[in-house]
ROMI-712698 format. One record per residue (C-alpha): residue number from 1; residue in one letter; chain; x, y, z. Coordinates in steps of 0.2 Angstrom, whole numbers, plus 5000, padded with zeros to 4 digits. Each point is the difference from the previous one (the first is absolute). Layout:
<rec NUM,"A","A",<X,Y,Z>>
...
END
This chain:
<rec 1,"X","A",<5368,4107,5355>>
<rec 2,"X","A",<5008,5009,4983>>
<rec 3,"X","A",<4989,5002,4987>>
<rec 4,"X","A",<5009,4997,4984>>
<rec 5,"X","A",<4993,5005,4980>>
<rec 6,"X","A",<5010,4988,4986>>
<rec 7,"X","A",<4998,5000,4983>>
<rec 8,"X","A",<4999,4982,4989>>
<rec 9,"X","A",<4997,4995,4984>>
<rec 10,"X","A",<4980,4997,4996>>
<rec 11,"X","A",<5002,4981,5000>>
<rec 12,"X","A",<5008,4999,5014>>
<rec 13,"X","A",<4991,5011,5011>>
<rec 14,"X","A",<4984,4991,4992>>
<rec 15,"X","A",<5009,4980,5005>>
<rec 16,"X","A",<5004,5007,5018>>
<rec 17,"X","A",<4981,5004,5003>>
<rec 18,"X","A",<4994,4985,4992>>
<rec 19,"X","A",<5011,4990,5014>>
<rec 20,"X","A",<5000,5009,5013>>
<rec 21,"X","A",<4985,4994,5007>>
<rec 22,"X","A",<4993,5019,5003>>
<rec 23,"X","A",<5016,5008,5010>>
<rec 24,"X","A",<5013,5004,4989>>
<rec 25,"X","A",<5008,5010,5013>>
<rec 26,"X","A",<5004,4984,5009>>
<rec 27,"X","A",<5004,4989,4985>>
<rec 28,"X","A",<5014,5015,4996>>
<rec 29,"X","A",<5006,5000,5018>>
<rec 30,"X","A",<5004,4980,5000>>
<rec 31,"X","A",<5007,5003,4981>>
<rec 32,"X","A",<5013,5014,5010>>
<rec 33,"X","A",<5003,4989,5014>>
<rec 34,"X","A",<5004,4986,4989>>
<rec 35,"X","A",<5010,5010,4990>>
<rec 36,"X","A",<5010,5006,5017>>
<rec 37,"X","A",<5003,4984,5006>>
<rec 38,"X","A",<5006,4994,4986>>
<rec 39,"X","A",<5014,5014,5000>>
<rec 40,"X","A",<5005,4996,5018>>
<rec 41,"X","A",<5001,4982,4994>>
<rec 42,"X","A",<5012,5005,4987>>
<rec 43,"X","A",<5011,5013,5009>>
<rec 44,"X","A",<5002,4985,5015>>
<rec 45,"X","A",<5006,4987,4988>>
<rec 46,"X","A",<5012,5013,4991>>
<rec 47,"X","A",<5006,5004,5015>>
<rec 48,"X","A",<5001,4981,5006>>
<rec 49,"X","A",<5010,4997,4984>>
<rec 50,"X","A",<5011,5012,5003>>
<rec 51,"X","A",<5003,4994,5018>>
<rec 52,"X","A",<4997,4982,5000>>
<rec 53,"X","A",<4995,4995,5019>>
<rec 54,"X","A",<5012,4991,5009>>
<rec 55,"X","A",<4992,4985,5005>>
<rec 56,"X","A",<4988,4990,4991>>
<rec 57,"X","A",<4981,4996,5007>>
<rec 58,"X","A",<5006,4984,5005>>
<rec 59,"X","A",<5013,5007,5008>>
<rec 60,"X","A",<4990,5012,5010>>
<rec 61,"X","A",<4987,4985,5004>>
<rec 62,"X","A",<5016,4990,5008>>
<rec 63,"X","A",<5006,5016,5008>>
<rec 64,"X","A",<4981,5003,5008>>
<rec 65,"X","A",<5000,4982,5004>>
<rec 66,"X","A",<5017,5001,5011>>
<rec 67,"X","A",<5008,4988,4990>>
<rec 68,"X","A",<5019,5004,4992>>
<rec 69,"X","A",<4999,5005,4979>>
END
């Protein structure tokens, strides 16, 4: 495991003890996950936008069924 130092601001570091039930190390690695997910999240629907699929999830379901579109 890294072993990261960070500075906050006094209120907050003080509002992430007082929430993190005694392990602020983990409550910081869900906040960083969450935060990278959400990323990916965005970079797939920009891209999606910009390359709009070609069939529609009913589509696919009729395709996966055998059934014509």
């Amino acid at each position: 495991m890294a072993k990261l130092n960070i500075t906050l601001p006094d209120a907050t570091a003080e509002a992430l003890r007082a929430s993190s039930d005694g392990n602020v190390s983990a409550e910081i690695n869900r906040a960083v996950l969450q935060r990278l997910a959400d990323k990916e999240l965005r970079r797939i629907a920009a891209h999606e936008q910009q390359n709009p699929p070609k069939y529609s999830d009913t589509d696919l379901a009729r395709i996966g069924m055998g059934m014509p579109l």
